[in-house]
C-alpha positions as CSV (number, residue, x, y, z in Angstrom):
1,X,48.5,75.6,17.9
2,X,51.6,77.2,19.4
3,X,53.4,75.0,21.8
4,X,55.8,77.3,24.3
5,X,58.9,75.6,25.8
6,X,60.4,77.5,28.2
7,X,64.3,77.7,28.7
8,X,65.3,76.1,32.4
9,X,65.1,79.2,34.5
10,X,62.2,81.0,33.3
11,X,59.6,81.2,35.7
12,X,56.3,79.4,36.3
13,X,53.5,80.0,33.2
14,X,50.2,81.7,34.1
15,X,47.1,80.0,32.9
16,X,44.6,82.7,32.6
17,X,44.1,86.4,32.5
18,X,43.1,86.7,35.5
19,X,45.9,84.9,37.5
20,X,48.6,87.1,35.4
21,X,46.7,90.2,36.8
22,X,48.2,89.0,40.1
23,X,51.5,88.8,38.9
24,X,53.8,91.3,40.7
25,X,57.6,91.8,39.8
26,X,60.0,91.3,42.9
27,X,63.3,91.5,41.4
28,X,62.7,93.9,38.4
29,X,64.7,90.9,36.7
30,X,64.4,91.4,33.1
31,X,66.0,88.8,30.4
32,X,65.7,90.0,26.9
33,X,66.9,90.5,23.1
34,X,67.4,86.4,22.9
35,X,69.8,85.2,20.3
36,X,70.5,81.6,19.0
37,X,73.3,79.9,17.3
38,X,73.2,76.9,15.5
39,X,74.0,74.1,18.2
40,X,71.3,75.9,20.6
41,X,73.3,78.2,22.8
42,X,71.6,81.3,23.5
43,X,72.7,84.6,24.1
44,X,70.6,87.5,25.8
45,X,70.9,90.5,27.5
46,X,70.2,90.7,31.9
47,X,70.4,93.6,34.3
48,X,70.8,90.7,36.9
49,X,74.1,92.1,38.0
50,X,72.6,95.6,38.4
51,X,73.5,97.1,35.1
52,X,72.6,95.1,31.6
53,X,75.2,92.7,30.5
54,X,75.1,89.9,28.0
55,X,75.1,86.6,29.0
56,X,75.6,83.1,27.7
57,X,73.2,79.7,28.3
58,X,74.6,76.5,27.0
59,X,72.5,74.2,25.1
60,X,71.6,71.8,27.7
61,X,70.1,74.6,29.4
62,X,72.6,73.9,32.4
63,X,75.8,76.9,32.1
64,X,75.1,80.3,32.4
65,X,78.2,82.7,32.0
66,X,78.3,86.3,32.0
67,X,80.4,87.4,29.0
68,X,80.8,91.1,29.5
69,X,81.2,93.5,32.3
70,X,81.1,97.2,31.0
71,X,80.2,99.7,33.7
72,X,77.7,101.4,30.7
73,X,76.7,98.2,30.1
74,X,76.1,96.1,26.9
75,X,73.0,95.0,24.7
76,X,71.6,93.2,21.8
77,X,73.9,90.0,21.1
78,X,73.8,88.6,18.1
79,X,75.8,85.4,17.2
80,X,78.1,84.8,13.9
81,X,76.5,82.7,11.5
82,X,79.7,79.9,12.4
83,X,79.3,80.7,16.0
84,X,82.6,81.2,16.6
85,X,82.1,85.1,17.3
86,X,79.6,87.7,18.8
87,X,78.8,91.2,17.8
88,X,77.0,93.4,20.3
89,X,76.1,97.0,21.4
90,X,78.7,98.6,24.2
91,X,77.1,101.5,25.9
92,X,73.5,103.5,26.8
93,X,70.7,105.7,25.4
94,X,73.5,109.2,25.1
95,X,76.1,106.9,23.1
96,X,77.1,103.5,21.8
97,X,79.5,101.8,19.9
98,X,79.4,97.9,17.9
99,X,82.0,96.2,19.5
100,X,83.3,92.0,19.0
101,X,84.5,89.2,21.2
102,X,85.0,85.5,20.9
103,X,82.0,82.9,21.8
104,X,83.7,82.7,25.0
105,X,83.8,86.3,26.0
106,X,87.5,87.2,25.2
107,X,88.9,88.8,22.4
108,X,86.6,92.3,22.8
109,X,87.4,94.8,20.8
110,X,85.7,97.6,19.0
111,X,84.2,97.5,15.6
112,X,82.4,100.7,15.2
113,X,83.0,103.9,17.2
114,X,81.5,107.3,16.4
115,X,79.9,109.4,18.5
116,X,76.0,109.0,19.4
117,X,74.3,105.8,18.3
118,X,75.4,102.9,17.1
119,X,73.6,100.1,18.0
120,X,71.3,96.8,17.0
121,X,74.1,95.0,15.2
122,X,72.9,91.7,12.9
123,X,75.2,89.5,10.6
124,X,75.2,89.1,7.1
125,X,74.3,85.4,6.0
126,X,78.1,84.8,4.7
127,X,79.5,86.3,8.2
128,X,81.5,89.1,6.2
129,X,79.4,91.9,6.7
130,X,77.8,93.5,9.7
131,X,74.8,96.1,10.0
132,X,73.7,98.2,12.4
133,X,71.9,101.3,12.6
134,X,73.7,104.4,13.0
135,X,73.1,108.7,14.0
136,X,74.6,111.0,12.3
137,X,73.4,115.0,12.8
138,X,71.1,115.9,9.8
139,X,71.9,118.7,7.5
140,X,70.9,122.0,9.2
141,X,69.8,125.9,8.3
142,X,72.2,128.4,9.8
143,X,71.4,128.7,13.8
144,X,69.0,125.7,14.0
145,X,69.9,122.9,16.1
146,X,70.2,119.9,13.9
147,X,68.5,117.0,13.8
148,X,69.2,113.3,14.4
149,X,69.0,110.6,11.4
150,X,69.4,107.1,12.0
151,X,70.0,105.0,9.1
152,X,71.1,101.6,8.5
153,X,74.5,100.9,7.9
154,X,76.9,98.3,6.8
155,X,80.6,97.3,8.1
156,X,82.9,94.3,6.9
157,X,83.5,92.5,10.4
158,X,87.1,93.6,10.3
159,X,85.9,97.1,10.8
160,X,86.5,98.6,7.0
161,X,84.3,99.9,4.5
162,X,81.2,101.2,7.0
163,X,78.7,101.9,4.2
164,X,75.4,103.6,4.3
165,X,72.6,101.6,2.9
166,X,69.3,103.6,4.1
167,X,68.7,107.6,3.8
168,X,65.4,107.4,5.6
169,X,65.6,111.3,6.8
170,X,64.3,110.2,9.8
171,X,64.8,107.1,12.1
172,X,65.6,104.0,10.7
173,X,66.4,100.7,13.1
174,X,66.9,97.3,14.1
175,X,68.2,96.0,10.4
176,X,67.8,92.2,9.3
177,X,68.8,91.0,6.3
178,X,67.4,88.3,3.8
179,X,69.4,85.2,3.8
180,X,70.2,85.9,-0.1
181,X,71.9,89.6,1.2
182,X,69.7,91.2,-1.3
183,X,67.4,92.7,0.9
184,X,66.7,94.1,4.2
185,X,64.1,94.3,6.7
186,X,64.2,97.4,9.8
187,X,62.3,99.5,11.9
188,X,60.9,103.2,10.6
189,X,59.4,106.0,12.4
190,X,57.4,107.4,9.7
191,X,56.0,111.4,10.5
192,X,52.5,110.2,10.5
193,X,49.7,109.6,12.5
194,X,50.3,106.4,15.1
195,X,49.9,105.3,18.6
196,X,52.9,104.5,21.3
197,X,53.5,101.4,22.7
198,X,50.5,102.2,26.0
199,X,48.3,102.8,22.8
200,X,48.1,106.8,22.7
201,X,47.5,108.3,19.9
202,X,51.1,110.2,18.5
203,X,51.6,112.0,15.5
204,X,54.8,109.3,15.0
205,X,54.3,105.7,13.4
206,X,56.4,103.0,14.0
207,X,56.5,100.5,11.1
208,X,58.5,97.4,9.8
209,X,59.7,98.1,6.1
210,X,61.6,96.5,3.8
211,X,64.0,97.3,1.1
212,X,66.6,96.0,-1.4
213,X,70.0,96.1,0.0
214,X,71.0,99.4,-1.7
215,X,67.9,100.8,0.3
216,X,65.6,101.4,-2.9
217,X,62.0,99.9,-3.3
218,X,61.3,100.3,0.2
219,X,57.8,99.1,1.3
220,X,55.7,99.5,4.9
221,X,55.1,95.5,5.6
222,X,53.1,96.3,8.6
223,X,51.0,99.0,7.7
224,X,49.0,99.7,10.9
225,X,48.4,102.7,13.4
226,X,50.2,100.4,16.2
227,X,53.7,100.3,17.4
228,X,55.2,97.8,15.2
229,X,59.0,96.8,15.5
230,X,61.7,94.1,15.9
231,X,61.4,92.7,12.5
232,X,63.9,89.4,11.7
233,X,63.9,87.0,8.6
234,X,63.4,83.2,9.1
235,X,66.2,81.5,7.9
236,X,64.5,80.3,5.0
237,X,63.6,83.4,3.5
238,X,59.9,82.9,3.4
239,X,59.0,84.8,6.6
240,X,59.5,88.1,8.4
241,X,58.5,88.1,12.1
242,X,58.0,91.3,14.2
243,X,56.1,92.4,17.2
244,X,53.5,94.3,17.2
245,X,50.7,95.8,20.3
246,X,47.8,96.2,17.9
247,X,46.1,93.6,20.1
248,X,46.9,95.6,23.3
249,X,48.5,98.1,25.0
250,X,51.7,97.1,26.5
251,X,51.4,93.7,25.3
252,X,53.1,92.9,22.4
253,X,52.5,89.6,20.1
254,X,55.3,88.1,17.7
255,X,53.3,88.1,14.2
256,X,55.0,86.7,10.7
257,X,54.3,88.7,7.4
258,X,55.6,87.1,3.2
259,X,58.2,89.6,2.4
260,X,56.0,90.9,-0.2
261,X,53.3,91.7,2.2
262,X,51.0,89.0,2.2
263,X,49.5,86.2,4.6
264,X,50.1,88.4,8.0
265,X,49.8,85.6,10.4
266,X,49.4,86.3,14.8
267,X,52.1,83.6,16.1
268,X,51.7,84.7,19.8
269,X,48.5,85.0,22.3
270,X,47.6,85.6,25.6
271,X,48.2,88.2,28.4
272,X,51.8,88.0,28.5
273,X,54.3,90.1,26.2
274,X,56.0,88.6,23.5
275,X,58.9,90.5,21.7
276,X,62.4,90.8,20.2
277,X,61.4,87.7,18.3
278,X,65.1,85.6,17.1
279,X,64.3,82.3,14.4
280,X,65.7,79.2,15.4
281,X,68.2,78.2,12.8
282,X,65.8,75.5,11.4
283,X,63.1,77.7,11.5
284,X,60.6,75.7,13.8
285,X,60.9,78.1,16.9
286,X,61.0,81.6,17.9
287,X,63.0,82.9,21.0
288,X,61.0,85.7,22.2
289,X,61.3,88.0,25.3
290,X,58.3,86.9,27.3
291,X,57.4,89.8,29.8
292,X,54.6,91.8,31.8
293,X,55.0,95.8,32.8
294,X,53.1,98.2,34.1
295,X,53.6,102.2,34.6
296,X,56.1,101.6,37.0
297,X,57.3,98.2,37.1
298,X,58.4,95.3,33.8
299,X,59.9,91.9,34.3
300,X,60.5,89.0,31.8
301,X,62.6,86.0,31.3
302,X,63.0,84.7,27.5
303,X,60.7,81.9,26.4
304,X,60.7,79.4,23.2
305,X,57.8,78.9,21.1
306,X,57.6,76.4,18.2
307,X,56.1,77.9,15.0
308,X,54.0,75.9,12.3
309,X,55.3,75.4,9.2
């Protein structure tokens, strides 16, 4: 049984289905895209100033510091593997840039700048590479528009030697790699038949695939009409957690997959959303965002759960 824990601030669990059907947001507070360092101090992202910025919790569950204050706004922390340094996205949906600063909020500099996307930054194990995911225009016949591709990248953290490790012709996202380097897990909007995140049928797929490093072998883990997305490796190497709404729409659930496809396990429950799932650096807990939305309205704090071995 999944035990949740929730971090200091969050606000009072619902028991039943019914109770969270009365659940209306106030604040349009949302707290999202957790990340964890080694000694417990979490990082996520809050538009609790007015625009999203990345903030800082200590361990104890006491401090909470904003780190950044960009009037575009900044998103997706993600902490060194030494803790000593944070990579994050600076900017919005028309264009953004992978940018650096020390743990305590100084030092921020840019890392990668080019124009449209670059966003969803994730260390390598040894701390000496960064990826990200990454637009560039697709090649075009004379006096079409061209298209967008996304594909997932790679940078040394000193900014040098930006690499290209996917050629997805399409949309590739949200990169995690294994903690041997030799593979990686991301998003992948496959041109097939799918449903959107409010379950309507599409004619895109969103799907959680992974690959070796130099992007060959690449395999569809998740496999299913739903939107499926947010895929990270457990420290251990053993798991891949994602979320997924196959069990409703709107609501997402954190599920855990073998890297080669097997024992596809549902971690979360209930009639809250879980997603954006980070592992603990043991590998006992996932910090998730823990929300509820409707057409109009989403708010959500982020939530620990512990996960069976």
């Amino acid at each position: 049984m999944n035990v949740w824990m929730c971090i200091g601030w969050f606000a009072a669990v619902l028991a039943g289905s019914a109770a969270a059907q009365q659940v209306q947001p106030v604040t349009g507070v949302i707290d999202s895209y957790p990340s964890v360092s080694r000694d417990g101090r979490v990082l996520f992202q809050s538009n609790r100033s007015g625009n999203t910025q990345i903030y800082l919790l200590q361990a104890d569950g006491g401090q909470l510091r904003q780190l950044t204050d960009f009037p575009g706004g900044s998103h997706t922390p993600k902490w060194s593997p030494d803790g000593a340094s944070i990579v994050f996205t600076r900017g919005n949906d028309e264009t953004s840039d992978i940018w650096l600063m020390a743990a305590d909020g100084s030092d921020q500099h840019a890392l990668v700048a080019t124009p449209g996307d670059d966003s969803h930054p994730q260390w390598s194990p040894d701390g000496e590479y960064i990826i990200l995911n990454s637009s560039r225009p697709a090649p075009s016949s004379e006096g079409e528009s061209p298209a967008v591709w996304e594909d997932i990248y790679r940078v040394r953290r000193d900014g040098s030697d930006l690499r290209r490790i996917t050629n997805c012709r399409g949309t590739c996202t949200y990169p995690s790699l294994s903690p041997d380097g030799k593979r990686v897990v991301y998003r992948r909007i496959d041109d097939a038949p799918g449903r959107n995140w409010a379950l309507l049928e599409i004619q895109r797929n969103s799907e959680v695939y992974v690959a070796d490093i130099d992007g060959r072998n690449a395999r569809n883990l998740s496999a299913a009409p739903a939107f499926d997305g947010w895929p990270v490796w457990s420290p251990d190497g053993q798991w891949i957690a994602f979320a997924s709404n196959r069990a409703g729409a709107r609501v997402g659930q954190v599920y855990r997959i073998r890297p080669d496809g097997s024992g596809l396990q549902q971690v979360t429950s209930g009639p809250w959303s879980h997603v954006q799932p980070a592992w603990s650096h043991d590998g006992l807990a996932l910090y998730v965002y823990r929300s509820q939305e409707t057409d109009d309205d989403e708010f959500g704090r982020i939530a620990k759960v512990v996960v069976a071995p």
